[in-house]
C-alpha positions as CSV (number, residue, x, y, z in Angstrom):
1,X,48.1,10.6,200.1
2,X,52.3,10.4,200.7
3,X,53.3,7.4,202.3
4,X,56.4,7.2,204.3
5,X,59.9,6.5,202.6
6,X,60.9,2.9,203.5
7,X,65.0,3.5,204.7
8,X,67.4,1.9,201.5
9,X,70.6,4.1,201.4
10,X,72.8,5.3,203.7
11,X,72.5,9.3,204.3
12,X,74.0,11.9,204.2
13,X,76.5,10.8,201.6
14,X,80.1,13.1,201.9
15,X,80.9,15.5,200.0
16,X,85.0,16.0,199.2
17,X,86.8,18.4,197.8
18,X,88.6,17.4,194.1
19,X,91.2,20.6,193.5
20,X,93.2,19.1,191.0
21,X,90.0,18.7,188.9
22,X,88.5,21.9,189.6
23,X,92.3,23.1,188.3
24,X,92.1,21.2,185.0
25,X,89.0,22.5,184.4
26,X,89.9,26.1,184.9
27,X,88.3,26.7,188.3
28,X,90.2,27.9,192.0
29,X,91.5,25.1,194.1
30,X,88.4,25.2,196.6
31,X,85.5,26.1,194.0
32,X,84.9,22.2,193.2
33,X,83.1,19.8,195.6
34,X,82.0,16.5,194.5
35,X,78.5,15.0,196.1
36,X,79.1,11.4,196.7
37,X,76.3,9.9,195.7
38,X,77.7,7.0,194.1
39,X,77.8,5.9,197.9
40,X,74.4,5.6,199.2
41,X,75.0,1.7,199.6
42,X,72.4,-1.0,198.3
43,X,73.1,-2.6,195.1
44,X,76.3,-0.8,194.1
45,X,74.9,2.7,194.9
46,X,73.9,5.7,193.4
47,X,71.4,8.3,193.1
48,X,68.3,6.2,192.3
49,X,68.3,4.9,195.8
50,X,67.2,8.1,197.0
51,X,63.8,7.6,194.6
52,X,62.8,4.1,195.6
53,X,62.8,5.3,199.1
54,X,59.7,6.4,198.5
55,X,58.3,5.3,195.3
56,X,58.6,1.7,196.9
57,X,57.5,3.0,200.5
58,X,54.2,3.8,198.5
59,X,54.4,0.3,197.1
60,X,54.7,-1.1,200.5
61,X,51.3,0.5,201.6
62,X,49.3,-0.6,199.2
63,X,49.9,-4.2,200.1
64,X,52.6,-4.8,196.6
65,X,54.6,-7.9,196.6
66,X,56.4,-7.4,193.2
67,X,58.4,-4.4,192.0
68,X,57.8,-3.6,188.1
69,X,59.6,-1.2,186.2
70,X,60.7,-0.7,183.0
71,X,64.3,0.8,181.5
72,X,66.9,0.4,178.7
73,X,69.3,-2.9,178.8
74,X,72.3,-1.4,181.6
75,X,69.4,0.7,183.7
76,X,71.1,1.9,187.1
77,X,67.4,2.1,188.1
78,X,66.8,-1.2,187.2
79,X,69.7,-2.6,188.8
80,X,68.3,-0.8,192.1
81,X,64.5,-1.6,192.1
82,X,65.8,-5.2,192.0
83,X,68.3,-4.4,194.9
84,X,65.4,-2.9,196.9
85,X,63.2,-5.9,196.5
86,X,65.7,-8.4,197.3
87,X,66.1,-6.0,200.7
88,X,62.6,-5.8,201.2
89,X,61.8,-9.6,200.4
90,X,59.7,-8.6,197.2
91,X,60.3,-9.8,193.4
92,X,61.4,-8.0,191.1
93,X,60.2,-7.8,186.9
94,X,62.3,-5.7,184.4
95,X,61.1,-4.9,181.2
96,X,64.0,-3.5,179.2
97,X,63.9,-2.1,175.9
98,X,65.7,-4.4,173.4
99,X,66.5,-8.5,173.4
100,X,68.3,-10.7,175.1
101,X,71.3,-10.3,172.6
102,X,72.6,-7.4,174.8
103,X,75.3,-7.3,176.3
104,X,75.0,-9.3,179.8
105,X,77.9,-7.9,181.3
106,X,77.3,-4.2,183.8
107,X,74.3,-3.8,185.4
108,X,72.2,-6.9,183.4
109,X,74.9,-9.4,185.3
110,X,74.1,-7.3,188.6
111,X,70.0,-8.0,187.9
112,X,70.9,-11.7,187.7
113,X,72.9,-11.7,190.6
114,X,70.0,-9.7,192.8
115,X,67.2,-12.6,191.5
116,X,64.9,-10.2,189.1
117,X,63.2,-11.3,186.0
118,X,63.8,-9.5,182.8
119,X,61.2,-8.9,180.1
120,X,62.8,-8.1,177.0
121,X,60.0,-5.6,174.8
122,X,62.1,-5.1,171.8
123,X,62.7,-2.0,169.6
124,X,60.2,0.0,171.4
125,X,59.6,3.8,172.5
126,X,58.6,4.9,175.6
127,X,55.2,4.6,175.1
128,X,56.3,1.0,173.7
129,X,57.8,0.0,176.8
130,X,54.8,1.5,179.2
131,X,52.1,-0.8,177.4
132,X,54.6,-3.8,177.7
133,X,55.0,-3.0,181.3
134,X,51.5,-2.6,181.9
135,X,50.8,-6.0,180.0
136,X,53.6,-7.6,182.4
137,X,51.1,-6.6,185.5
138,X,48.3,-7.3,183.9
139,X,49.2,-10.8,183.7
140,X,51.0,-11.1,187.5
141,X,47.5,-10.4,188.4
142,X,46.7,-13.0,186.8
143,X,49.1,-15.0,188.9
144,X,48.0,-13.7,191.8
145,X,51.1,-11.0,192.4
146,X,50.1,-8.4,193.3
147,X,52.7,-6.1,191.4
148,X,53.6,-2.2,191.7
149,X,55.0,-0.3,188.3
150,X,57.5,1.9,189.9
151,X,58.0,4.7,187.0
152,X,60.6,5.1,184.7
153,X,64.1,6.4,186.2
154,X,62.1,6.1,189.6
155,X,60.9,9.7,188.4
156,X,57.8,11.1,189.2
157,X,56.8,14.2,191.5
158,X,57.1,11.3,194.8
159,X,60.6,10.2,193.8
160,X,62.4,13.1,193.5
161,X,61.4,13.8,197.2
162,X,64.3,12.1,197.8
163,X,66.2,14.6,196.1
164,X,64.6,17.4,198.2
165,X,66.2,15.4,200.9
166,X,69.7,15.5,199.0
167,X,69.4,19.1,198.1
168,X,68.9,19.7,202.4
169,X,71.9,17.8,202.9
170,X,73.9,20.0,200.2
171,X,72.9,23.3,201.7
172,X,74.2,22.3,205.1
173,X,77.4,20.9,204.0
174,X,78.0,23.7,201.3
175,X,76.3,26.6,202.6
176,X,77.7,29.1,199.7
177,X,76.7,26.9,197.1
178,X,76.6,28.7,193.9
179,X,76.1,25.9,191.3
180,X,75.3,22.1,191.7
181,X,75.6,20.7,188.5
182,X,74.1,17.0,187.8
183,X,73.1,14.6,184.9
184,X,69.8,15.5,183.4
185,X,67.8,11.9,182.4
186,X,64.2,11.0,183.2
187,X,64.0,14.4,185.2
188,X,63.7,13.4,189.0
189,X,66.8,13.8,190.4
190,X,67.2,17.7,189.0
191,X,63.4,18.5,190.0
192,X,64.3,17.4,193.4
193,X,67.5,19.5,193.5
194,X,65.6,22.2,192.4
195,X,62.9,22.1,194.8
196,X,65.2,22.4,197.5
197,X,67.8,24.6,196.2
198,X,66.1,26.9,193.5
199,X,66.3,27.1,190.0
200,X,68.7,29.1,189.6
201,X,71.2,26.6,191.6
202,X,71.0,23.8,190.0
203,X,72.9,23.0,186.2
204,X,71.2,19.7,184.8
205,X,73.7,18.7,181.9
206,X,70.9,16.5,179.3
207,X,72.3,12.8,178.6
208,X,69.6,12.1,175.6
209,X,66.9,10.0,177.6
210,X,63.9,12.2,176.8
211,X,63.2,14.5,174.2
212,X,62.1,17.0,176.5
213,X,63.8,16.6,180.0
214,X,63.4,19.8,180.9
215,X,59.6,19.4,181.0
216,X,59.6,16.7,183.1
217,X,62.2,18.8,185.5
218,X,59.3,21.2,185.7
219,X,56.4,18.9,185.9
220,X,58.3,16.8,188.8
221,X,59.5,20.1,190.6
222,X,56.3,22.1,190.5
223,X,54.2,20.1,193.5
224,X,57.3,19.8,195.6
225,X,58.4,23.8,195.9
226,X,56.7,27.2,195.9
227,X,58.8,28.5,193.4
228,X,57.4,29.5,190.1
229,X,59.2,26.4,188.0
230,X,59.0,26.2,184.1
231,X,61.2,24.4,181.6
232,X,62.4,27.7,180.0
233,X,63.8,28.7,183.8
234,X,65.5,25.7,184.3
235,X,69.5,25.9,183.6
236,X,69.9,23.0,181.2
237,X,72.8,22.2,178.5
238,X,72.1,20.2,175.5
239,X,75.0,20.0,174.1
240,X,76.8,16.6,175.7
241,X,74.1,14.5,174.0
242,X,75.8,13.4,170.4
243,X,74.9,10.8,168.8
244,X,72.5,9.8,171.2
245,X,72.1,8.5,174.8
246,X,73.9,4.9,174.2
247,X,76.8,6.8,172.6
248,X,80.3,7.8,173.8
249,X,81.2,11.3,172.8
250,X,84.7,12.5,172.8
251,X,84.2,15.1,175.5
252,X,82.8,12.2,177.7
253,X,85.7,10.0,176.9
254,X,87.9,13.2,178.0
255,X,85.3,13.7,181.0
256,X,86.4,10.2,182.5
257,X,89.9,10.5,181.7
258,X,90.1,14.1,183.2
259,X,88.3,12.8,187.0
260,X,89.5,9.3,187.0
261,X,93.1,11.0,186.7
262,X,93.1,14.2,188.2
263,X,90.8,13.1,191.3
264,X,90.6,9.1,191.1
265,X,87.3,9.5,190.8
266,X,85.3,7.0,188.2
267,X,82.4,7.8,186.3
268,X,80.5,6.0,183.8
269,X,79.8,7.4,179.9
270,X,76.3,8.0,179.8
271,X,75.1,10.0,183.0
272,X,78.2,11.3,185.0
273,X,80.8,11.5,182.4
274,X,78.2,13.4,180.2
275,X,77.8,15.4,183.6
276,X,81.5,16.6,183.9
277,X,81.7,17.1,180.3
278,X,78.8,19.7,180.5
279,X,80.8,21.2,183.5
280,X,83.8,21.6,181.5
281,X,81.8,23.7,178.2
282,X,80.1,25.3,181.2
283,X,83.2,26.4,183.0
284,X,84.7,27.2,179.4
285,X,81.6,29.5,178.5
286,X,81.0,31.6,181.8
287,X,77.8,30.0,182.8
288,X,80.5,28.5,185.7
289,X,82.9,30.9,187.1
290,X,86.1,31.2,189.3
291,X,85.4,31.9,192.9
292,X,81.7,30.4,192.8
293,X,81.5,27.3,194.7
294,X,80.4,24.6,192.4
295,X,79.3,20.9,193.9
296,X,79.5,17.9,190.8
297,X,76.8,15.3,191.9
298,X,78.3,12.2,191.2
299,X,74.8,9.8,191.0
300,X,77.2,7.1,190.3
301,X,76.0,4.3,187.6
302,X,79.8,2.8,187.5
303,X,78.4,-1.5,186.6
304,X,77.3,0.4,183.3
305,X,81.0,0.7,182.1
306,X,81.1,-2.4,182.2
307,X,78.2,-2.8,179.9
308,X,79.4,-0.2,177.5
309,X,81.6,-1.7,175.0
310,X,83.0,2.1,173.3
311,X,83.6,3.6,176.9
312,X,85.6,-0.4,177.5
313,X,87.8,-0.1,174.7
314,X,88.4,3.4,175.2
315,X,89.5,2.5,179.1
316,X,91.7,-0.6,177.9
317,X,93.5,1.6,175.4
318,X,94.6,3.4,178.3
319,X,96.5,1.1,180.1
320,X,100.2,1.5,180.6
321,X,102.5,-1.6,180.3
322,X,105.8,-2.0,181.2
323,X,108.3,-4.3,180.4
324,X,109.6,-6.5,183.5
């Protein structure tokens, strides 16, 4: 059974153009249109919002009074499930990958400020941080909470409803859509995206948070569309990645540069600037062309600059002083 979302953003975020972007990158001045959903409103924004609609509208129905869920140390989805609850009147556990040596500044300050509890489960996997998590409800039972574990990224087949929702909205703003191009992470938001809009629509730009992400694309996108939807259909780049997904790559660091100064627009280092970076080798390639209108969902994810110290010094160095 689907249970109702429960409303937590503010809909239909804009979408503007950005010519002088779409010119740096090589693109007309009217191909490039950027889908603001870095302003959907609780907790600083962004595109996890759209998920917890209904993730924790489930949670609501079955009587939960604590949102779970697990993430690395500067989670936007963490960050947001502990907006939500503090909304809803609900408590909120984090169990994060790592220890409480991490950095406390970004989206860790913005879980303090928005009254959740963090659970730090070390140097763990995936399936290392699901057992802790589980072991976390286990004992709120214990405690008489009764807690919901609301999945990882907010991504599951009843998340990325809320990203049908967002694809609805893009076809009616930008009815000759070509391309909307978006950060690829734990899978939801591009399997909602592609529900709505098609497979062949929708660039997901991989940011190193699953080994597979275009299997979970699949998986999440499959009960939500009639479409026949398999990883090997989905438009996906792999190349942004690096080092890994806590890393800065130089394209990124260009990727931030390039929007913040063409368009004013901020983005963070791990989700949108990777984004924009797999625009740019897209654009640079052919898989993006001239004359095709092209939307850049920005999900948002800004407090994690803050907790990034790379993508910090590489925005200090920036800074131009003068002499008064």
């Amino acid at each position: 059974m689907t249970h109702p979302p429960v409303p937590l953003g503010t809909f239909p975020t804009p979408v503007e153009p950005a010519p002088r972007l779409a010119a740096a990158l090589g693109l007309g001045p009217e191909d490039l249109w950027v889908k603001r959903d870095d302003l959907t409103g609780l907790g600083g924004g962004g595109n996890k919002i759209r998920k917890l609609e209904w993730t924790v509208g489930a949670a609501l129905a079955e009587g939960a009074d604590t949102l779970v869920t697990t993430g690395a140390p500067q989670s936007n989805h963490a960050r947001l499930t502990a907006a939500a609850a503090a909304r809803l009147g609900l408590e909120s556990v984090l169990v994060l990958r790592g220890s409480a040596a991490a950095s406390r500044s970004g989206n860790l300050a913005l879980d303090g400020l928005l009254g959740a509890r963090v659970v730090w489960a070390g140097d763990v996997d995936q399936a290392g941080l699901d057992t802790a998590a589980a072991e976390v409800c286990e004992s709120l039972r214990t405690q008489n909470a009764r807690p919901a574990l609301i999945p990882f990224g907010g991504s599951s087949a009843l998340g990325a409803r809320g990203y049908v929702r967002c694809g609805e909205e893009l076809r009616e703003q930008v009815p000759d859509l070509r391309t909307a191009v978006v950060a690829l992470g734990s899978g939801g938001t591009m399997a909602g995206l592609v529900a709505a809009l098609g497979t062949d629509a929708v660039l997901g730009v991989d940011v190193g948070a699953l080994p597979d992400p275009a299997a979970a694309v699949a998986k999440f996108a499959r009960p939500l569309t009639t479409e026949v939807v398999t990883a090997d259909r989905l438009r996906v780049r792999r190349d942004q990645v690096g080092s890994g997904y806590a890393a800065l790559t130089d394209q990124t660091a260009q990727a931030l540069h390039l929007a913040a100064r063409t368009e004013g627009l901020v983005l963070d280092p791990t989700y949108t600037g990777r984004a924009l970076a797999g625009l740019a080798a897209a654009v640079r390639k052919g898989d993006v062309r001239p004359g095709d209108r092209t939307v850049f969902v920005h999900t948002g994810g800004l407090p994690g600059l803050f907790g990034h110290a790379e993508a910090l010094t590489f925005a200090e160095e920036g800074v131009v002083r003068y002499a008064g």
